[in-house]
N, C-alpha and C positions, 0 to 999 in steps of 0.2 A: 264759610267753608273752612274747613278743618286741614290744618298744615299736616304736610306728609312726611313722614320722616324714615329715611330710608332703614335698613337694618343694622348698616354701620355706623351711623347716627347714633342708634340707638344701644349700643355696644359700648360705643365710645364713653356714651350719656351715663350706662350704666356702670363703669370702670371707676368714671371720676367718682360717683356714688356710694362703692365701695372701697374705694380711696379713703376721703371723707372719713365714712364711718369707722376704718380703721386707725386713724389719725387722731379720732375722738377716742377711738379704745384709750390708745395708750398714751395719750394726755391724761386720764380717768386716772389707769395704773399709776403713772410716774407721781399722782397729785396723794392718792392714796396708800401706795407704798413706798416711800423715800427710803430706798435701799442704801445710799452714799453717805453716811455721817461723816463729821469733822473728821474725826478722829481717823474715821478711811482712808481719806484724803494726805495723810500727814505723812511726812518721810523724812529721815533721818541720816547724816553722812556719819562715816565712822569716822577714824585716825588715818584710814588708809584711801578716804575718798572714797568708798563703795556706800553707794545708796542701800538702804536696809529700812528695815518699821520699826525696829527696833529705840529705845531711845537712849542714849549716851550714858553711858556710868560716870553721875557727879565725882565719884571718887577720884575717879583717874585726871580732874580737871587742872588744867597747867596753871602757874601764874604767868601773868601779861607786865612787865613793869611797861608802863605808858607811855615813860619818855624813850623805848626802844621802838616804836609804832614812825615808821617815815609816812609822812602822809601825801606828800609831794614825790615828782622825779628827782633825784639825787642831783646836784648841781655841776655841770660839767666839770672838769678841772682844766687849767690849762695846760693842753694840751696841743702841739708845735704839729699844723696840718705837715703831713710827710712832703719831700721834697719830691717829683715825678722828674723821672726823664722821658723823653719823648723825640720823635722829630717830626718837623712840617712836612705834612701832607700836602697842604695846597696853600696857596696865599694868594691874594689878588691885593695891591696895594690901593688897584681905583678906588674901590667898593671899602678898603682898610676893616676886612676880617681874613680869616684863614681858620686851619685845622690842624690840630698837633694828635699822634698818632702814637699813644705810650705804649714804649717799648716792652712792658711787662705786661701787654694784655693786648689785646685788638681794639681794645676803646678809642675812641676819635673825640679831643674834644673842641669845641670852636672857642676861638680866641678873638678881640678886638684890636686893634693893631694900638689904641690907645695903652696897651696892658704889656705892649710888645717895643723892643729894642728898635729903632729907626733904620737898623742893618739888616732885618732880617731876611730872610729869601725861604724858597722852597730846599727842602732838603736839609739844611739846619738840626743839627742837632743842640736840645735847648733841657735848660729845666725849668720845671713850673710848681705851682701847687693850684690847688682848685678850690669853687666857690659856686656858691649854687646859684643858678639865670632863674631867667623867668624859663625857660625851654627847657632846665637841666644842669648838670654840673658844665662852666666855661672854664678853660685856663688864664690864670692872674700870677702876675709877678713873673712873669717870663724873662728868662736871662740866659743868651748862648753858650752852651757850653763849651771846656777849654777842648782845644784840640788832642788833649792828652788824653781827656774821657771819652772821646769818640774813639 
């Protein structure tokens, strides 16, 4: 007995077919005419960073002295982290952290009460400098400021 095959079956049957056959076309073409050579392919930056085909005039070619070449990041210098002022936001002495609040920005940053003055309290106005946690920049070297500077 002979399988039936409906009309859309047969539709479908015949699509993928001439699929196929077109797929095969233009594998034939691409293999037989290689329209892309190297040379197509190549592109050239000018002085001014504008991609072009063109290729660079030897003439105009700079000298390089080698030992002007950094091949590295330049090596910090020392340079004195800035002093911040701030004041405590919040402290809990159980728990020994809290939050200092610089006064030249909105930034909040957490402190460990080891980094901090045994007098300290909320409200405190203090300076600090900063140091990078594992969570972000902490404040370090914490020191109350005089009551002149408040």
């Amino acid at each position: 007995m002979a399988k039936s095959n409906s009309f859309n079956k047969r539709e479908i049957e015949k699509n993928k077919q001439q699929k196929r056959k077109e797929k095969q076309q233009k594998r034939e073409e691409r293999k037989n005419n290689p329209t892309d050579s190297f040379d197509d392919m190549i592109a050239y930056i000018d002085e001014n960073g504008v991609i072009t085909n063109t290729p660079p005039d030897l003439a105009n070619k700079g000298k390089v002295d080698i030992e002007n070449i950094a091949i590295s990041t330049p090596k910090k210098e020392d340079v004195e982290d800035p002093i911040l002022k701030g004041r405590v936001e919040y402290f809990n002495p159980d728990k020994g952290y809290g939050f200092i609040k610089h006064t030249g920005s909105v930034d909040k940053y957490f402190f460990h009460v080891s980094n901090a003055p045994s007098t300290i309290v909320e409200g405190n106005m203090v300076t600090f400098e900063l140091e990078r946690g594992q969570k972000g920049l902490n404040a370090v070297r914490i020191v109350l400021a005089n009551k002149d500077d408040q």
